[in-house]
C-alpha positions in Angstrom: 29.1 -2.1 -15.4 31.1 -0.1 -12.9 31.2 3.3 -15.4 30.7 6.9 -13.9 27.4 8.5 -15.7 27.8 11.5 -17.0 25.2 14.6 -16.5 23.9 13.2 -19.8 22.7 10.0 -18.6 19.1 9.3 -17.1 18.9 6.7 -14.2 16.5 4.1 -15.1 15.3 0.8 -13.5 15.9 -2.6 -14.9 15.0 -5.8 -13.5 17.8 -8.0 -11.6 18.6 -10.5 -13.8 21.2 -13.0 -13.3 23.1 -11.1 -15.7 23.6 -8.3 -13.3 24.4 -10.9 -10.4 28.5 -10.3 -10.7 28.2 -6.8 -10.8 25.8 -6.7 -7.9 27.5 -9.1 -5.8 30.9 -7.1 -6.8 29.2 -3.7 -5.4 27.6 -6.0 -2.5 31.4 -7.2 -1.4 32.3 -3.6 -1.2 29.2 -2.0 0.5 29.0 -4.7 3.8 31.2 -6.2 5.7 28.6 -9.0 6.3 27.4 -8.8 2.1 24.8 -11.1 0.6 26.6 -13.5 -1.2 25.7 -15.0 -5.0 23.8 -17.7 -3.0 21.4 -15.7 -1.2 20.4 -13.3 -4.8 20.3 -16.8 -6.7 17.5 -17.4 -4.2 16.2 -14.1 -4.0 15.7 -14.4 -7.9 14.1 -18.0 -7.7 11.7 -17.2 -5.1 10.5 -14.6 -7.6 11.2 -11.4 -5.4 10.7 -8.0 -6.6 13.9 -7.2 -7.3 15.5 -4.0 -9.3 18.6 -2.5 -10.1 19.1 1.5 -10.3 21.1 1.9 -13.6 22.4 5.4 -15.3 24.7 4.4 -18.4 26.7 1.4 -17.8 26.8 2.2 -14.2 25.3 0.5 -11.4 23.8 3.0 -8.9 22.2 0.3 -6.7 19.7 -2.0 -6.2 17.0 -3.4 -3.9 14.9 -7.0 -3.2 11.7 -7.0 -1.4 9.6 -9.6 -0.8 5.3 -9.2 -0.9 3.2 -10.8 2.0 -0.2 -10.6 2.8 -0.7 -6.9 3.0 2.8 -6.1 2.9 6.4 -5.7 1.4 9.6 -6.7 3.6 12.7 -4.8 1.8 15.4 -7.5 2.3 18.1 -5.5 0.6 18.8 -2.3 -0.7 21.9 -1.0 -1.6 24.0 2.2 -3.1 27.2 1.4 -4.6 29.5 3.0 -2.6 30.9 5.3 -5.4 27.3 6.7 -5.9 26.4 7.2 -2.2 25.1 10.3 -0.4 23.7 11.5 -4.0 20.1 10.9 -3.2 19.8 7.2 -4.9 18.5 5.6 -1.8 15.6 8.0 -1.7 14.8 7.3 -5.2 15.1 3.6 -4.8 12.7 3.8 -2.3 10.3 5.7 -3.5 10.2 2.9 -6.1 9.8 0.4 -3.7 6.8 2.1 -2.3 5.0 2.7 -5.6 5.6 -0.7 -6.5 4.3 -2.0 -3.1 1.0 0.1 -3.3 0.1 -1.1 -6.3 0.2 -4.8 -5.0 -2.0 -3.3 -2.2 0.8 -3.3 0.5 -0.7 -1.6 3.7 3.2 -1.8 5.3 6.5 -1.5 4.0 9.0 -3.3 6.8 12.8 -3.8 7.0 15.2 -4.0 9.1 18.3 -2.5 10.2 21.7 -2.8 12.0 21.4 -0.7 15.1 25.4 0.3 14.5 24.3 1.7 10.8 22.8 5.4 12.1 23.5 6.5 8.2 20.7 4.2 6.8 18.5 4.6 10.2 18.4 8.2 9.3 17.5 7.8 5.5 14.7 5.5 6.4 13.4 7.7 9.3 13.7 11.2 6.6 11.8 9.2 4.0 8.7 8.6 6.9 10.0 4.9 8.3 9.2 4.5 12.2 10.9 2.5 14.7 8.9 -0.2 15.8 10.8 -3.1 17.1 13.9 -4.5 18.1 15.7 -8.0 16.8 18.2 -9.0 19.7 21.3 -10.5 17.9 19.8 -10.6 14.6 22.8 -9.7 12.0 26.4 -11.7 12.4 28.8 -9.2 13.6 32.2 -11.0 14.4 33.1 -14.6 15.4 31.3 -14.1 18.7 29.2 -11.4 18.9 25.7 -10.8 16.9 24.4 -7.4 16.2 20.6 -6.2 17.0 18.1 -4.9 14.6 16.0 -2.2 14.5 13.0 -2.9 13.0 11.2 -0.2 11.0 7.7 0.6 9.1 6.0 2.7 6.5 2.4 3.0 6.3 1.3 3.4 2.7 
């Protein structure tokens, strides 16, 4: 599940299915240095999240996990494998995400981000995300030391 499309290949969306769970968690280990592990998408999955994966081929572009409140969605992961990065996946993942989250009447789309990751700030910010907040020592960094979050929205 790790092939390179080819120019023939159309990107499609499948549902995240525990039968996409080693390659995800595979892509997951190589993306973060703090990844998800099989654990937290096992739970993702139970608790019936929305959750996607971006697929041309065989190969696994990325995926995302968002979870619906009230009047809103909170992405909880979204991810580029990092042999398909900087090729415009993110912004077609999201714009998923946001169709997906105005038709179950989302007002907001929220997430949030490590303050250290300017690269995914700026994709979110590009694609009309506005800093709104700040989590103080919200991610784990290293054995001592937490990282902050910025905490971002999107007004549907």
């Amino acid at each position: 599940m790790s092939a390179v499309p080819d120019a023939t290949q159309e990107a499609r969306f499948e549902p995240l299915t525990v039968g996409w769970l080693p390659a995800v968690t595979a892509v997951e280990q190589t993306a973060y240095t703090h990844p998800w592990t099989l654990r937290n998408f096992r739970d993702a999955l139970d608790a019936g999240y929305q959750a996607q994966v971006l697929v041309a081929g065989e190969a696994l572009l990325g995926y995302f996990i968002a979870m619906k409140g009230v009047d809103e969605v909170h992405l909880l992961n979204i991810t580029v494998a990092p042999a398909h990065q900087r090729q415009g996946w993110a912004r077609v993942m999201l714009d998923a995400l946001a169709l997906w989250s105005r038709g179950q009447h989302a007002q907001w789309l929220w997430l949030e981000v490590r303050s250290s990751n300017l690269r995914a700030f700026q994709i979110y910010a590009a694609h009309g995300f506005r800093r709104v907040g700040l989590r103080k020592a919200y991610y784990p960094d290293t054995a001592f030391k937490r990282e902050d979050a910025i905490v971002m929205s999107l007004q549907l």
